[in-house]
N, CA, C and O atoms as a CHARMM CRD file, in Angstrom:
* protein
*
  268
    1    1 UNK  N    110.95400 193.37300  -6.90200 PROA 1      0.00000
    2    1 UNK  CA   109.98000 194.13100  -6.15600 PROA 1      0.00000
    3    1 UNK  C    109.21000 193.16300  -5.25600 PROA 1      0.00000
    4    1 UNK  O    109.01400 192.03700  -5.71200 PROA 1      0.00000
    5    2 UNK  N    108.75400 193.45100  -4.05200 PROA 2      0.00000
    6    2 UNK  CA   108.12400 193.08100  -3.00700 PROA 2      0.00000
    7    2 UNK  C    106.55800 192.53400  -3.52000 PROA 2      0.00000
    8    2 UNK  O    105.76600 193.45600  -3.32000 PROA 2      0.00000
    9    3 UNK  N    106.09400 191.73000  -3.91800 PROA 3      0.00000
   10    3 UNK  CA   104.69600 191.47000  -3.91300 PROA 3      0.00000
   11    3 UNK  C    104.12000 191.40300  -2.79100 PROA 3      0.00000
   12    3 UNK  O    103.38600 192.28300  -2.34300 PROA 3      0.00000
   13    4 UNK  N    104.46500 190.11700  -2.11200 PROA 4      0.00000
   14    4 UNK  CA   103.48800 190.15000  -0.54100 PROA 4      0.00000
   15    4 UNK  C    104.30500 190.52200   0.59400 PROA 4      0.00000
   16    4 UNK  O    105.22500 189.88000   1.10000 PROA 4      0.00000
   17    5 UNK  N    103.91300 191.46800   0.86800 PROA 5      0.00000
   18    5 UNK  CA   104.93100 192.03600   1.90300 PROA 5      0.00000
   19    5 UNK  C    104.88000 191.54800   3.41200 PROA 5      0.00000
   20    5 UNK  O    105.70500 191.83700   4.27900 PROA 5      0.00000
   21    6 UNK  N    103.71500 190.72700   3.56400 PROA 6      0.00000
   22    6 UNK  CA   103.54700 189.96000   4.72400 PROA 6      0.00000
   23    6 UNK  C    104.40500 188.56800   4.49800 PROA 6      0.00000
   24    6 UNK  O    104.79300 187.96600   5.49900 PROA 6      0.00000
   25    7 UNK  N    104.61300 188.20700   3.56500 PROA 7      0.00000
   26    7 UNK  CA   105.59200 187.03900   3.68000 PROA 7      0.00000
   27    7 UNK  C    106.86600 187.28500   2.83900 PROA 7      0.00000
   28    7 UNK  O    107.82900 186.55300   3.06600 PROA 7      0.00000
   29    8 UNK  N    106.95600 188.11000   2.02100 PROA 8      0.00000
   30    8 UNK  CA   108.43500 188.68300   2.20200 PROA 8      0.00000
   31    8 UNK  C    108.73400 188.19400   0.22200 PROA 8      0.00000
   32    8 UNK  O    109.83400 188.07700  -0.31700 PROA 8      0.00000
   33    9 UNK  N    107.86500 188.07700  -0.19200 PROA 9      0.00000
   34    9 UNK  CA   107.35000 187.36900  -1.52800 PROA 9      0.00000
   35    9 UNK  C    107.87600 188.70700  -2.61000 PROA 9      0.00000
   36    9 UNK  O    107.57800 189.90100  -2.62700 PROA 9      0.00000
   37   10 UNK  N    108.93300 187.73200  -3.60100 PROA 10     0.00000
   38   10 UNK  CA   108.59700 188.95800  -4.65400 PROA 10     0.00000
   39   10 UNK  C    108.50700 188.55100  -5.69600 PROA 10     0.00000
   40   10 UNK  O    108.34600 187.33800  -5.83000 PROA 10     0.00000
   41   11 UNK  N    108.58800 189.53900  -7.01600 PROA 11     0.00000
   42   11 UNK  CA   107.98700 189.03400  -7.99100 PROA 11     0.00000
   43   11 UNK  C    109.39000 187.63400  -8.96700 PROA 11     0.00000
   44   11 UNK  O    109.15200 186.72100  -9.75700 PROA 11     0.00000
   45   12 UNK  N    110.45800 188.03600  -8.49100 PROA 12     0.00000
   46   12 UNK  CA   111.46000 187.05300  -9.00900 PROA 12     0.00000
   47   12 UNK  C    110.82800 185.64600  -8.16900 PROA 12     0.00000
   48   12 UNK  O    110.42900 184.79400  -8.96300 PROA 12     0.00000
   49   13 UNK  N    110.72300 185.38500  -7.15300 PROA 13     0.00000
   50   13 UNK  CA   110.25900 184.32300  -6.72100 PROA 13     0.00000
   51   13 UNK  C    108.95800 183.84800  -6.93800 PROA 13     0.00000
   52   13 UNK  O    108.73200 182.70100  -6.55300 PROA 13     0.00000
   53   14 UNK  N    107.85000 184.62200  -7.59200 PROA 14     0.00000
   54   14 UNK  CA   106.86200 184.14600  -8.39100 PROA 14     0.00000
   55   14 UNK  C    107.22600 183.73500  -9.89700 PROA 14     0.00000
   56   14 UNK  O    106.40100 182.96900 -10.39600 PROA 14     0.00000
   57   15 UNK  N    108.11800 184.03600 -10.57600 PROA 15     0.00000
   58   15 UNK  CA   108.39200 183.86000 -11.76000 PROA 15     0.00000
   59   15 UNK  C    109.34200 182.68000 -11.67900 PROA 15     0.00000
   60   15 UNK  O    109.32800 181.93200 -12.65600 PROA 15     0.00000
   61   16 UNK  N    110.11100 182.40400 -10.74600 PROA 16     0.00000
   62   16 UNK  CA   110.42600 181.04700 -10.10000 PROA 16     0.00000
   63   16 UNK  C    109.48200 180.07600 -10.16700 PROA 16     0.00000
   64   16 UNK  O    109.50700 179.09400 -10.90800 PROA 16     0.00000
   65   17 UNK  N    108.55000 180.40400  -9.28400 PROA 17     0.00000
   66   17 UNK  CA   107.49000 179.44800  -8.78600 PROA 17     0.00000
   67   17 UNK  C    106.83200 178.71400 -10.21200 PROA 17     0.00000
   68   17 UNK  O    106.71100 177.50100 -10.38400 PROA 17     0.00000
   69   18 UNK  N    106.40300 179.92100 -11.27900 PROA 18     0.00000
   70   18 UNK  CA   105.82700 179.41200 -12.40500 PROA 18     0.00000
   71   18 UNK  C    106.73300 178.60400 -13.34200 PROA 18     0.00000
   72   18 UNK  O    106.40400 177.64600 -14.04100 PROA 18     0.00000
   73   19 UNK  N    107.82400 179.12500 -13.23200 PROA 19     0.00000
   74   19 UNK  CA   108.75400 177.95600 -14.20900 PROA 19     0.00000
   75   19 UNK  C    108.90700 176.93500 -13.46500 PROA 19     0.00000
   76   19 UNK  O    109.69300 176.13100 -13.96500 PROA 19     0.00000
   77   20 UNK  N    108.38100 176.55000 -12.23400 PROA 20     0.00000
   78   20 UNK  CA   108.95900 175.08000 -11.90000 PROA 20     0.00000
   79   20 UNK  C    107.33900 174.52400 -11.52400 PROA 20     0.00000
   80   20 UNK  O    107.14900 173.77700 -10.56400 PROA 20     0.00000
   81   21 UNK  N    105.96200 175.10600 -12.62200 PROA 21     0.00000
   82   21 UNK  CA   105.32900 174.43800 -12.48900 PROA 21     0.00000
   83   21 UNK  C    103.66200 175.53000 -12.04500 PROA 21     0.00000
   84   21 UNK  O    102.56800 175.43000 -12.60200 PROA 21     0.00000
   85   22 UNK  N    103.98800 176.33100 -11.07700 PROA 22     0.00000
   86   22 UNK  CA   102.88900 177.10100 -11.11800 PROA 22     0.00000
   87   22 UNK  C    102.06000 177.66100 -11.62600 PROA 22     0.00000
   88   22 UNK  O    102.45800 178.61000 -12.30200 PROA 22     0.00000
   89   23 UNK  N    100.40400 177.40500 -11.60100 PROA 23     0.00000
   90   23 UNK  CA    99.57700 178.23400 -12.70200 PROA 23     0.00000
   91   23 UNK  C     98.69500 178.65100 -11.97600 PROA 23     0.00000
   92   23 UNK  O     97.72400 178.14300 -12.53700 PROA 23     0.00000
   93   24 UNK  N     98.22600 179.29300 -10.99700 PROA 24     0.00000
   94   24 UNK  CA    97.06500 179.75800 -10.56400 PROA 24     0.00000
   95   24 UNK  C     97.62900 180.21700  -8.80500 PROA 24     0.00000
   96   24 UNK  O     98.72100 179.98700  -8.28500 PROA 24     0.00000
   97   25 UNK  N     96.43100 180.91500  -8.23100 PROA 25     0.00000
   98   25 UNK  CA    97.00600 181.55200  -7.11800 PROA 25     0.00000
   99   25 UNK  C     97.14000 180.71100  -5.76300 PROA 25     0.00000
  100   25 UNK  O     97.74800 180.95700  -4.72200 PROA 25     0.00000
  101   26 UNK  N     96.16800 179.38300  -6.24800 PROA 26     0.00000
  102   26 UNK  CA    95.89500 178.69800  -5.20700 PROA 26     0.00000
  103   26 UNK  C     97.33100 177.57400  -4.82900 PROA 26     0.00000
  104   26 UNK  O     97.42000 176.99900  -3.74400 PROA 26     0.00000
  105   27 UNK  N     98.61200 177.39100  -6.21600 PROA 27     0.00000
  106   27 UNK  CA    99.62700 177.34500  -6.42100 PROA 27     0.00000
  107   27 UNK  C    100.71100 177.90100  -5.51800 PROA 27     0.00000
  108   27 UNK  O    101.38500 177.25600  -4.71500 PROA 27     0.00000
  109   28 UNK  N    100.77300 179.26100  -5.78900 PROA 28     0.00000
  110   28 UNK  CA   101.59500 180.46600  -5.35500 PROA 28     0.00000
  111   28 UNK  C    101.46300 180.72000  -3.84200 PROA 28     0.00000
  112   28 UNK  O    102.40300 181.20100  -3.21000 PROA 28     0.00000
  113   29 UNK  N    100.08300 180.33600  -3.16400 PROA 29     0.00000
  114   29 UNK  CA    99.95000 179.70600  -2.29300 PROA 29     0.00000
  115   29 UNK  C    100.09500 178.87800  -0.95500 PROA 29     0.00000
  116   29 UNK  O    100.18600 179.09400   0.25300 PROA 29     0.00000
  117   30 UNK  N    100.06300 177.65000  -1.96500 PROA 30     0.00000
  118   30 UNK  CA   100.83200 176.64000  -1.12100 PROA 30     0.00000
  119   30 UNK  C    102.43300 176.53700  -1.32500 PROA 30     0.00000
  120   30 UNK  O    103.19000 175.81500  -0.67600 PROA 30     0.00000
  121   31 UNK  N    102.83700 177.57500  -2.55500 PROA 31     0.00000
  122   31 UNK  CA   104.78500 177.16700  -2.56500 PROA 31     0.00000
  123   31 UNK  C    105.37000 178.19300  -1.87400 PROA 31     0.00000
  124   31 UNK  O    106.47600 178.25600  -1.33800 PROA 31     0.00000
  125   32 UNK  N    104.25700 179.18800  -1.98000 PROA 32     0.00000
  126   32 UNK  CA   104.87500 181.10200  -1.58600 PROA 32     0.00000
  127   32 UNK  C    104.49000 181.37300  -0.02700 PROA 32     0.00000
  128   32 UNK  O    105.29800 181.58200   0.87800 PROA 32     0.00000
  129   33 UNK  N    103.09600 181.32300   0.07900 PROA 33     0.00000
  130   33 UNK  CA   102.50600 182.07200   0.80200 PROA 33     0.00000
  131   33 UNK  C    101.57000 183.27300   0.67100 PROA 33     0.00000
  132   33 UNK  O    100.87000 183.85900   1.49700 PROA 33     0.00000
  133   34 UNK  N    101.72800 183.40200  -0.28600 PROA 34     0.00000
  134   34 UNK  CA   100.90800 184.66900  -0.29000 PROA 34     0.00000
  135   34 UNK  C     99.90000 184.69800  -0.60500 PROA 34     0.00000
  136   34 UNK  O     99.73200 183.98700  -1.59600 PROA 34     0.00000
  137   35 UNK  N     98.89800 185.26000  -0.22100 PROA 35     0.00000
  138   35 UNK  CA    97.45300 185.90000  -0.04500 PROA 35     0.00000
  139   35 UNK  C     96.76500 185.08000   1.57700 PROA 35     0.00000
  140   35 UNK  O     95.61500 184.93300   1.99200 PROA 35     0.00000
  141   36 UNK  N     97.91100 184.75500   2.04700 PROA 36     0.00000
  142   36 UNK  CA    97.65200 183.69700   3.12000 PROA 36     0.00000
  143   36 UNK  C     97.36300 184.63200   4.54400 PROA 36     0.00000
  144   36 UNK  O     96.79800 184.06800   5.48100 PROA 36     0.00000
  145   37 UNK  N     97.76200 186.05100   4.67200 PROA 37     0.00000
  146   37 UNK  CA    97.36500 187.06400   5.72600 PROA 37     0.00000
  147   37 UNK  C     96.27600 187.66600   5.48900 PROA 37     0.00000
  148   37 UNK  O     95.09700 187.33600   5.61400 PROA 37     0.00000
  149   38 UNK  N     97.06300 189.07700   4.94300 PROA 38     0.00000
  150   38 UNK  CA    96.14400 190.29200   4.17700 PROA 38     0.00000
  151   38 UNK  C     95.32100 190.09400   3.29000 PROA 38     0.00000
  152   38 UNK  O     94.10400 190.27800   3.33400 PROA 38     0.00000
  153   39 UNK  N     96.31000 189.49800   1.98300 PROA 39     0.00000
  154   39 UNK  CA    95.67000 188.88700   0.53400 PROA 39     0.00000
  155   39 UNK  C     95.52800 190.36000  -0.28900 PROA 39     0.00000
  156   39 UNK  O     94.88900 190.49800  -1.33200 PROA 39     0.00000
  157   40 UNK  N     96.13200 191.22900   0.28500 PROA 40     0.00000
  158   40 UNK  CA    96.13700 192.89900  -0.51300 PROA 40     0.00000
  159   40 UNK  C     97.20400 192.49100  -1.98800 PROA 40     0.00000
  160   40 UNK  O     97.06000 193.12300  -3.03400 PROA 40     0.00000
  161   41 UNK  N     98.37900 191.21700  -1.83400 PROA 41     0.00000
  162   41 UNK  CA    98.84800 191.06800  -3.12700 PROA 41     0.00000
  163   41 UNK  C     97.99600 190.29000  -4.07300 PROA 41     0.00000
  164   41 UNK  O     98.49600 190.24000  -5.19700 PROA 41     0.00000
  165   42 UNK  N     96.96600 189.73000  -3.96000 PROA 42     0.00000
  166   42 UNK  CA    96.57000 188.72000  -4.94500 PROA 42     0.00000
  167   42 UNK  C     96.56700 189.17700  -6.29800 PROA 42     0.00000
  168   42 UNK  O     97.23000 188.58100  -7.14700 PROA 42     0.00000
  169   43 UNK  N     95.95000 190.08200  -6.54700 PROA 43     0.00000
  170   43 UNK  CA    96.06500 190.61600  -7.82100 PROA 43     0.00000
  171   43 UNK  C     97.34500 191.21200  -8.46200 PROA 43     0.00000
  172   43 UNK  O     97.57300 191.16500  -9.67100 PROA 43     0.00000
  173   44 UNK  N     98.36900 191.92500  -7.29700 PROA 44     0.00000
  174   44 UNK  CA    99.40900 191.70900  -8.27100 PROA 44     0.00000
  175   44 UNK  C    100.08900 190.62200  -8.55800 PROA 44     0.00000
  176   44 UNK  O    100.84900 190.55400  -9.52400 PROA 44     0.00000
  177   45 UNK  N     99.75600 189.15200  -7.28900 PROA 45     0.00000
  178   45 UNK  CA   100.46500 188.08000  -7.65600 PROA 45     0.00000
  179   45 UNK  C    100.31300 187.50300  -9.01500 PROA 45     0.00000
  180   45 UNK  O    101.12900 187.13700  -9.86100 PROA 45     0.00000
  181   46 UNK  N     98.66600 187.54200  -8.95000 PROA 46     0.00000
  182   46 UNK  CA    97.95300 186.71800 -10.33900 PROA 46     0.00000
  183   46 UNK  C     98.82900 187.73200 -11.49600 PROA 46     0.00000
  184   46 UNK  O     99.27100 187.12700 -12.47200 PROA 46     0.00000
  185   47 UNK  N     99.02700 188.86800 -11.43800 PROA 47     0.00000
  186   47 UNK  CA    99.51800 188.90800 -12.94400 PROA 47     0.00000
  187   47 UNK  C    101.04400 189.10600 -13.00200 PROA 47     0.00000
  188   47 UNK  O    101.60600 189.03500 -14.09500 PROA 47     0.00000
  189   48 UNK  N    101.81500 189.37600 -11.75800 PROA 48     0.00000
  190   48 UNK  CA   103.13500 188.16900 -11.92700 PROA 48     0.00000
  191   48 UNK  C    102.74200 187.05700 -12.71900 PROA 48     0.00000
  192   48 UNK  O    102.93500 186.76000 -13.89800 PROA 48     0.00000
  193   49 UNK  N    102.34400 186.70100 -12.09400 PROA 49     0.00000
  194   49 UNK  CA   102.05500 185.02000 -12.73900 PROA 49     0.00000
  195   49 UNK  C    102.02900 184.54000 -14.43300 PROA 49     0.00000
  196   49 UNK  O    102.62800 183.81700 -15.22900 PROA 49     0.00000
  197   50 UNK  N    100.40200 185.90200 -14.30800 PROA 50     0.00000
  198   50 UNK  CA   100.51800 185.46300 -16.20800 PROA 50     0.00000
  199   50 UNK  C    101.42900 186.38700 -16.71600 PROA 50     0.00000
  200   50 UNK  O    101.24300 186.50000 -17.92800 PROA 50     0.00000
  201   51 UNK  N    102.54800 187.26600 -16.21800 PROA 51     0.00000
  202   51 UNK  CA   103.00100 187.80800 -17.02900 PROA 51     0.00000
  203   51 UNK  C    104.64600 186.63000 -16.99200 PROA 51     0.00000
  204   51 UNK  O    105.60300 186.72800 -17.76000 PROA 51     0.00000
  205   52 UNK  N    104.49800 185.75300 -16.00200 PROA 52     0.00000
  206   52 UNK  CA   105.52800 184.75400 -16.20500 PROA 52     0.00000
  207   52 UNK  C    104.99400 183.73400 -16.98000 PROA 52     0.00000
  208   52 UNK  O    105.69200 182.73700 -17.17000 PROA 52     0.00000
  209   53 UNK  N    104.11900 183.78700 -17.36000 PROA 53     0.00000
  210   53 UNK  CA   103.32400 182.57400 -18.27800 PROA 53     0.00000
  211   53 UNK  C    103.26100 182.89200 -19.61800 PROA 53     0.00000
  212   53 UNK  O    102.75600 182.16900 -20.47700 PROA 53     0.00000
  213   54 UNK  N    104.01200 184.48300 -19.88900 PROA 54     0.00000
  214   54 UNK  CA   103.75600 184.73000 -20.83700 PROA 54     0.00000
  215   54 UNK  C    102.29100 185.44700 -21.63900 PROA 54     0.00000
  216   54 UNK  O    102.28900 185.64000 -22.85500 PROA 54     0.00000
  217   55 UNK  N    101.06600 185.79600 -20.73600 PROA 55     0.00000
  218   55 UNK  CA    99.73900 185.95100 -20.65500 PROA 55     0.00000
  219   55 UNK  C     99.73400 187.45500 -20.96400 PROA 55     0.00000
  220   55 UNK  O    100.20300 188.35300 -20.26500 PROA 55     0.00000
  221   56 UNK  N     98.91300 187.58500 -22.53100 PROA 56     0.00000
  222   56 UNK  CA    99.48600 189.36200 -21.46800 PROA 56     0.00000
  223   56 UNK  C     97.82700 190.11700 -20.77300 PROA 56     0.00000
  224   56 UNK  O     96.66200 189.72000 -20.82400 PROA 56     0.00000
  225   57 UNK  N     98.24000 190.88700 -20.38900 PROA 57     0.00000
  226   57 UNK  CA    96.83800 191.77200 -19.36900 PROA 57     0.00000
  227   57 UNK  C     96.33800 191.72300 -20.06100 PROA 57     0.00000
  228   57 UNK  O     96.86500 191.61600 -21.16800 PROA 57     0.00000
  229   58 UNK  N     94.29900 191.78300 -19.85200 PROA 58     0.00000
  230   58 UNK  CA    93.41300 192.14800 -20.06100 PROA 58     0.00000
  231   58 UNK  C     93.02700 193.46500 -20.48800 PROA 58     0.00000
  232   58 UNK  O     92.65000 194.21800 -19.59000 PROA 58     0.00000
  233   59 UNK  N     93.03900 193.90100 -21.65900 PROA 59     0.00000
  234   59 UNK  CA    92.81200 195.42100 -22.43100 PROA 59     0.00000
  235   59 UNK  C     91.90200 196.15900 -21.09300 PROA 59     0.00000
  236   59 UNK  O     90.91400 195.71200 -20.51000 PROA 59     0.00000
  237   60 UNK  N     92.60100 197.36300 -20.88800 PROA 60     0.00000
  238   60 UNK  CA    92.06700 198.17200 -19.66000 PROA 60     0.00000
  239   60 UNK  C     92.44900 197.99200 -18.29300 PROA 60     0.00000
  240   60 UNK  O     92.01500 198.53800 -17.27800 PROA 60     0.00000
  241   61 UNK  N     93.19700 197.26500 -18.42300 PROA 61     0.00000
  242   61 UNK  CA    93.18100 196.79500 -16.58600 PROA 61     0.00000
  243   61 UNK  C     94.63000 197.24400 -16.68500 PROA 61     0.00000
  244   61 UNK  O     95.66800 197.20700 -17.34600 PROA 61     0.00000
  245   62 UNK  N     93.91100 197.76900 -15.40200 PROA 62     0.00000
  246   62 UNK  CA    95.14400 198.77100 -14.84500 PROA 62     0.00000
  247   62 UNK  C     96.38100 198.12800 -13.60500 PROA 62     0.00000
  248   62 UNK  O     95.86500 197.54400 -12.65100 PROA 62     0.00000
  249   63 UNK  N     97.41300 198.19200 -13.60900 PROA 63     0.00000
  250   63 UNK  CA    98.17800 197.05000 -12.93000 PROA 63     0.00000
  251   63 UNK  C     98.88400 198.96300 -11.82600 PROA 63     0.00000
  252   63 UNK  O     99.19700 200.14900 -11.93000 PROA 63     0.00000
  253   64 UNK  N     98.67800 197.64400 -10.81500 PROA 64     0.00000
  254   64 UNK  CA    99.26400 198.46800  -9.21800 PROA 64     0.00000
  255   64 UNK  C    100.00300 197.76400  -9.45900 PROA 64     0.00000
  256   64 UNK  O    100.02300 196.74300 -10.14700 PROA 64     0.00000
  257   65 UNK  N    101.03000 198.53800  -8.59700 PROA 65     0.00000
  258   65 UNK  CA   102.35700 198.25900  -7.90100 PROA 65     0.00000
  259   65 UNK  C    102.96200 198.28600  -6.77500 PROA 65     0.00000
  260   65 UNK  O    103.16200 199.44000  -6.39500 PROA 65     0.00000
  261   66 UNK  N    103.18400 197.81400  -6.36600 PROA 66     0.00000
  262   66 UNK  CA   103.29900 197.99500  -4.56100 PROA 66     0.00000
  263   66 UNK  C    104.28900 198.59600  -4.13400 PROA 66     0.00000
  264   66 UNK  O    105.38000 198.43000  -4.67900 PROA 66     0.00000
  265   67 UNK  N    104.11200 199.57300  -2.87900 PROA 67     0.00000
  266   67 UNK  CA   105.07300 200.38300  -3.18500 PROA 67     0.00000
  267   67 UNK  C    106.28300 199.70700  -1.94400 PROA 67     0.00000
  268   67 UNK  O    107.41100 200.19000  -1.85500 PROA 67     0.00000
């Protein structure tokens, strides 16, 4: 699925990014691009992220999806 759709970012290539080292958005960033236009993905990037880290969501928080 498409995370940042301004740079063409998805979630296999964030789960990339974290196994070869990525932990935070400022990361995903400088390897990806994304949140670097719009920044409308950040929040689904960040939990790509911890859900490639193994992290799980915060009780209540509700996860978008981009369509």
């Amino acid at each position: 699925m498409y995370v940042c759709v301004c740079k063409a970012v998805t979630d296999t290539q964030i789960r990339a990014a974290a196994q070869e080292g990525a932990r935070t958005l400022k990361d995903l960033r400088r390897d990806l691009g994304v949140t670097r236009d719009c920044g409308r993905c950040a929040s689904c990037a960040h939990e790509c992220l911890r859900e490639a880290h193994g992290d799980q969501p915060k009780p209540g928080k509700v996860l978008r999806k981009a369509a």
